[in-house]
N, C-alpha and C positions, 0 to 999 in steps of 0.2 A: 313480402318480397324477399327474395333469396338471396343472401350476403355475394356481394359482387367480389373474385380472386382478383385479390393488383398484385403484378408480377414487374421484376426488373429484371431485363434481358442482358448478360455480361457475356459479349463474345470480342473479341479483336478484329475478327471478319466483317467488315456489313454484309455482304450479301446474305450470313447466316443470319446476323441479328434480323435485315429484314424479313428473309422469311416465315422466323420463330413468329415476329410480330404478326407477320400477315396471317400465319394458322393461329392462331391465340384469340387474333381481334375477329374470328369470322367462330369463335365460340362465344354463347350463351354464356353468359353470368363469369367473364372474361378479360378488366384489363391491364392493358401494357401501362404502365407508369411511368418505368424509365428506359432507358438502353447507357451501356458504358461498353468501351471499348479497349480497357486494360482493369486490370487488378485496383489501382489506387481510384479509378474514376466509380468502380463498380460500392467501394467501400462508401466512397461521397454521396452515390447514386440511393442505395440501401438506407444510409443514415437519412437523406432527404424526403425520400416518398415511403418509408416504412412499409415496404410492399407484405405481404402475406406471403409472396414465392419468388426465392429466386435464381432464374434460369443461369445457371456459370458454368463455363467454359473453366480447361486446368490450364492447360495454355496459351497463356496473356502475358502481353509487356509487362515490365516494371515488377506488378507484384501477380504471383502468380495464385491459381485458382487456392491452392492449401491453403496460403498467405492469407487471402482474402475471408475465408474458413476460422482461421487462427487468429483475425483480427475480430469479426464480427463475435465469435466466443469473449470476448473481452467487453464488448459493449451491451449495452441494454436492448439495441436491438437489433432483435437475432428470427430472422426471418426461416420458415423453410427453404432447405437449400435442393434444388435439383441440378447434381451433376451433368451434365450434356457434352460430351469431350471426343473427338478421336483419337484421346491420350489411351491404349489398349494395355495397359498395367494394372494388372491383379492387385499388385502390392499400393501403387496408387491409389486405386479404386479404396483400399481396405484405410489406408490412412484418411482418406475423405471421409468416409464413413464415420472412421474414428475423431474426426475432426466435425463432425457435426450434419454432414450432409443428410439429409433421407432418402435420397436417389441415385442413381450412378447408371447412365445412359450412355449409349454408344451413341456418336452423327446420325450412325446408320441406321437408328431406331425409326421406324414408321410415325407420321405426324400423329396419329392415333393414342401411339404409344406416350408419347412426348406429354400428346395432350390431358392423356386418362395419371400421367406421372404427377403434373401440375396440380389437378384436382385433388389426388392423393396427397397428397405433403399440404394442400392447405387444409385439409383434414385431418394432417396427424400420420399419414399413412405411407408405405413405403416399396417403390417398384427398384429392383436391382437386377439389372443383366445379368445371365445365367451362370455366365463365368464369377462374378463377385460372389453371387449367394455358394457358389461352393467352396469360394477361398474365404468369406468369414465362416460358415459350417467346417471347413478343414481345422481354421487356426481355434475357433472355438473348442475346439476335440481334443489340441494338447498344448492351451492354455494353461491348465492347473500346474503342468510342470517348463513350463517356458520361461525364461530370466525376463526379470523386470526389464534388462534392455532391449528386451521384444517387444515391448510397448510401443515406442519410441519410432519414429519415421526414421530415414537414412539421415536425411537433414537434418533432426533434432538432435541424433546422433553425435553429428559433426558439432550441431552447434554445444553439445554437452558435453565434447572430448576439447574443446576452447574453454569453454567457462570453466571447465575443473582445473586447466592453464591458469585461471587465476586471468583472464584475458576478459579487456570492460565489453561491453557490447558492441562500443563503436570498435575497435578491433578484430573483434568478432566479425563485423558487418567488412570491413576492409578486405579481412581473410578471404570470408567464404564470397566475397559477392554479392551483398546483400544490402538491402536496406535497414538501417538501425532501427526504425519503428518495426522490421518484420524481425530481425532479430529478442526486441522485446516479446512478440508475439510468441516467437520460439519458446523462451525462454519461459514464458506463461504457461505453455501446454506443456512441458516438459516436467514444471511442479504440479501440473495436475495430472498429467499422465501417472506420474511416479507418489503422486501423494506425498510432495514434499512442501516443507512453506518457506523456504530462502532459496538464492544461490550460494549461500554456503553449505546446508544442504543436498543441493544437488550435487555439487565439486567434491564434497565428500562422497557422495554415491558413486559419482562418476568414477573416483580414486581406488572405492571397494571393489568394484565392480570391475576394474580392470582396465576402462574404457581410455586412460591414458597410465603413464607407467608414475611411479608415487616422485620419482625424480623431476617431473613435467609440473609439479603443481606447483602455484606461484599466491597470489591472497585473490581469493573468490569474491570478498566481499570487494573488489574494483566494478564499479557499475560503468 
C-alpha cells in the first residue's frame, strides 16, 4: 500500500483553507491533518500532527509565513514546506526558500499545480514559479562576490543592526514589532546564515560590517 501524504493547511482565509482541503481530499493517496489560521496556530498545528507537507500562506496574523519557517528550523520537526501566497516578492520568495521551503507558489497556480507541488516536497522534490527560479539562478551567479550581509532577509537585517546595539531580544521585539519568541528565531537564522556561534559574534560582525556605526554598540551578550 502506498504511503498516504498528511498535509497541514496554514492560510488566514477559510475560504482558501477550505478549498486547498477540498482539492487535496478528492486526491489518491491524500490527507489533510490539520488547518491553522495564523502563524502561531500553524507552528502548534505542525508540532501536533507531524504532517509530511505543509501548505503556508506568508501572510498570517501574529506570526508570519518566514517566522513560522524560522521557527520550525529550530525544532525537530521539520516538515516539507510549500509556499502558496499572493505575497508577489522575488526577494520574499528567495528568503523562503532560504528559510527552508521547497515550493514557492502563486494563489493563482492551477489546482493541478498545487497538487503535483504537494506530491513533490513529500518526496523531496521541488516546484518554484518561474519568476523565483530566475531570481535564485540570478543571485546564485554573483554570489561568490556578494557581502555576507546579502545573506540575511531585510528583517534579520534590522534585527542584526539591534542586537550589535548591544539590545536584549525583548527590546528588540518592542522596537521592531515583534514577537520575542520570533525574535529568537531571527536571531538563530542569522548565526546560521552567517556561520556564527554567539550574539557576541554576530554584534561583532554586525560592527565590521558596518551594519551600525562602532559608536551604536552597547554589550551584545544582554539576552
Amino acid at each position: 500500500m502506498d504511503r498516504v501524504v498528511r498535509v497541514v493547511i496554514a492560510d488566514d482565509h477559510a475560504v482558501v483553507r477550505q478549498g486547498l482541503r477540498f482539492v487535496l481530499e478528492q486526491e489518491p493517496g491524500i490527507e489533510v491533518a490539520g488547518e491553522a489560521a495564523d502563524g502561531v496556530a500553524a507552528v502548534a498545528e505542525t508540532l501536533r500532527h507531524r504532517p509530511d507537507v505543509l501548505l503556508l500562506d506568508m501572510r498570517m496574523p501574529g506570526l508570519d509565513g518566514l517566522g513560522v519557517l524560522l521557527q520550525l528550523s529550530t525544532m525537530d520537526v521539520r516538515p516539507a514546506v510549500v509556499v502558496l501566497t499572493s505575497y508577489a516578492d522575488e526577494g520574499r520568495a528567495l528568503d523562503a526558500v532560504r528559510a527552508g521551503a521547497l515550493s514557492y507558489l502563486p494563489k493563482t497556480a492551477s489546482t493541478d499545480r498545487v497538487v503535483e507541488a504537494v506530491r513533490a516536497a513529500a518526496a523531496g522534490g521541488s516546484i518554484l514559479d518561474p519568476g523565483v527560479t530566475a531570481a535564485l539562478v540570478h543571485r546564485v551567479r554573483r554570489a561568490a562576490g556578494e557581502s555576507p550581509l546579502n545573506r540575511l532577509s531585510t528583517r534579520e537585517r534590522d534585527v542584526l543592526a539591534e542586537l550589535s546595539r548591544g539590545r536584549s531580544n525583548r527590546e528588540i521585539a518592542r522596537l521592531l514589532s515583534l514577537g520575542e519568541q520570533t525574535v529568537k528565531s531571527y536571531v538563530s537564522s542569522i548565526l546560521t546564515k552567517l556561520d556564527l556561534q554567539d550574539r557576541t559574534q554576530a554584534a561583532i560582525f554586525g560592527l565590521q560590517h558596518g551594519i551600525v556605526p562602532l559608536g551604536d554598540a552597547l554589550d551584545p551578550d544582554r539576552q
